[in-house]
N, C-alpha and C positions, 0 to 999 in steps of 0.2 A: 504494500500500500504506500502511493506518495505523502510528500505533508502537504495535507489540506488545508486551503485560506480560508476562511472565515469573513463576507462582507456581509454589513447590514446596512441597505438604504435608509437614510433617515426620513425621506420622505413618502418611502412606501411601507417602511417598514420588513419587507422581503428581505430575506436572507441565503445569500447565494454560497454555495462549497465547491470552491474551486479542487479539482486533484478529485483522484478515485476514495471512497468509503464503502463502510459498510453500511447496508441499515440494518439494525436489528434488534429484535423485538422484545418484551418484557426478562424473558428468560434468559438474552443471549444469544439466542438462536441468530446465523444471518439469513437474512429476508433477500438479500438481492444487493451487490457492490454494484456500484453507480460512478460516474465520472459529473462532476463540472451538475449537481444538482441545486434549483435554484426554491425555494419556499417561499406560502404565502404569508404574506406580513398583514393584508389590509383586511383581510376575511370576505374578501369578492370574488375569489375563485374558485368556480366550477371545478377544478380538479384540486383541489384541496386532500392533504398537503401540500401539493404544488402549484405553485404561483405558474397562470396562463396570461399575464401580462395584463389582466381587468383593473389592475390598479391604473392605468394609463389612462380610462375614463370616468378617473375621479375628480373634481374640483375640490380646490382649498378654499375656506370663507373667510 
């Protein structure tokens, strides 16, 4: 496994992981190694936990 970056947009909130991971689950278990996966931060996303880009039609007030 590489070392993974860790970025969090501050204005989406979205959390991106640069480099390959594992995901895995309460026990342990690995679910699936992934490369360059990015998360929702705004809670607008249809594929939830991952970020589809829906933060991009939010306005700030």
């Amino acid at each position: 496994m590489s070392n993974p970056r860790i970025f969090v947009n501050p204005k989406s909130g979205s959390i991106r992981v640069t480099g390959t991971v594992d995901l895995v689950d309460a026990d342990g278990n690995i679910l699936e190694t992934v490369e360059n996966i990015k998360f929702c931060g705004c809670g607008q996303s249809k594929e939830k936990p991952l970020c589809d880009g829906s933060h991009k039609g939010l306005t700030k007030e």
